[in-house]
N, C-alpha and C positions, 0 to 999 in steps of 0.2 A: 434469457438472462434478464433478471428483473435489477437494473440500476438506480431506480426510483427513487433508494434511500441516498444516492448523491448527490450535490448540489455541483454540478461540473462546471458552474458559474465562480463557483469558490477557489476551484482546487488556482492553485497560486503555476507560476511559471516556472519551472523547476532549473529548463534551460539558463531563463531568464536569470534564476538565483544563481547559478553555475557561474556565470559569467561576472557575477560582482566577488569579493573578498570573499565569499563561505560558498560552503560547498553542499548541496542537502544533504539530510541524514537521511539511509534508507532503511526499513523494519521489516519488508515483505518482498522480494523478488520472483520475476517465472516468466518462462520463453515466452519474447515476444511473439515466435509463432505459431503460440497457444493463445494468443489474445483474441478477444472478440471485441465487439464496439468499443470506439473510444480507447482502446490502448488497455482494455480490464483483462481481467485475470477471467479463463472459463469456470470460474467457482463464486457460484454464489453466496456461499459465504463471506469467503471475503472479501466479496464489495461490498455485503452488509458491514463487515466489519468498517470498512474504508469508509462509509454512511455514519455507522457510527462512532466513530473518531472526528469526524469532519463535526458532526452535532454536538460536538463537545467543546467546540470554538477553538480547536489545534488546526492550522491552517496544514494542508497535505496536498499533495499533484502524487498524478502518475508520470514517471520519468523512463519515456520510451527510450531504450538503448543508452537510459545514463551514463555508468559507467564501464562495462561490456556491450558487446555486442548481443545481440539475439538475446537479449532479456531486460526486461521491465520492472519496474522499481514501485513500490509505496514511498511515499519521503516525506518528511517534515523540515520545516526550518531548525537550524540551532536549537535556538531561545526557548522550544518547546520541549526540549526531551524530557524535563521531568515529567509535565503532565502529560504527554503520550508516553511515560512507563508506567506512569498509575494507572492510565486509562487500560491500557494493553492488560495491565498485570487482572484490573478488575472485571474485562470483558472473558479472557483467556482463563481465570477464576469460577466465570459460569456454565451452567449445562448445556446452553448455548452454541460457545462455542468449543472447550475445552480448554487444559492445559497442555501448552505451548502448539497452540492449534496455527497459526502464522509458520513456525517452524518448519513442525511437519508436513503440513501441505508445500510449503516451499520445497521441499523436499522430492514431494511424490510427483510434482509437478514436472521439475526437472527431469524425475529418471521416466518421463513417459514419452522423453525424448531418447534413451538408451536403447 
């Protein structure tokens, strides 16, 4: 799993934000025991995706067992959602990654737990 494109210096406390008035907003969940290093998703994709959102200057954490149990979260503060829906709409736009490629992977991810 290449995480290179993270800066896991960045990613903010998620717990931490939990605990004051707000709550993080999350965009991407999947079994935490499908994670590998650091609390990521086993798809490289989207921790490229997570790389580049974070290089867009939207502050994001992984939020292990946020608000379920056995599953892990992508999340943003508040005050960003618009620019992580442009950024999302313009990444998920390309051939790259596809359209609504977040979704469905969250998706597939889940039933490889059924």
């Amino acid at each position: 799993m290449r995480s290179n494109s993270i800066d896991f210096d960045l990613l903010f406390d998620a717990d931490e934000y939990f605990r004051t008035e707000y709550s993080p907003w999350t965009f991407f969940a999947y079994p935490t025991s499908l994670a590998v290093e650091k609390g990521l998703p086993p798809d490289e994709p989207a921790c490229q995706m997570l790389g580049e959102i974070q290089s867009r200057g939207i502050e994001v954490a992984i939020w292990i067992n946020g608000i379920g149990n056995d599953t892990n979260y992508f999340c943003y503060k508040k005050h960003d959602i618009h620019r992580l829906m442009d950024a999302l709409s313009e990444l998920e736009a390309s051939d790259r990654f596809g359209e609504n490629y977040l979704s469905k992977r969250c998706d597939e991810l889940f039933e490889l737990l059924e």
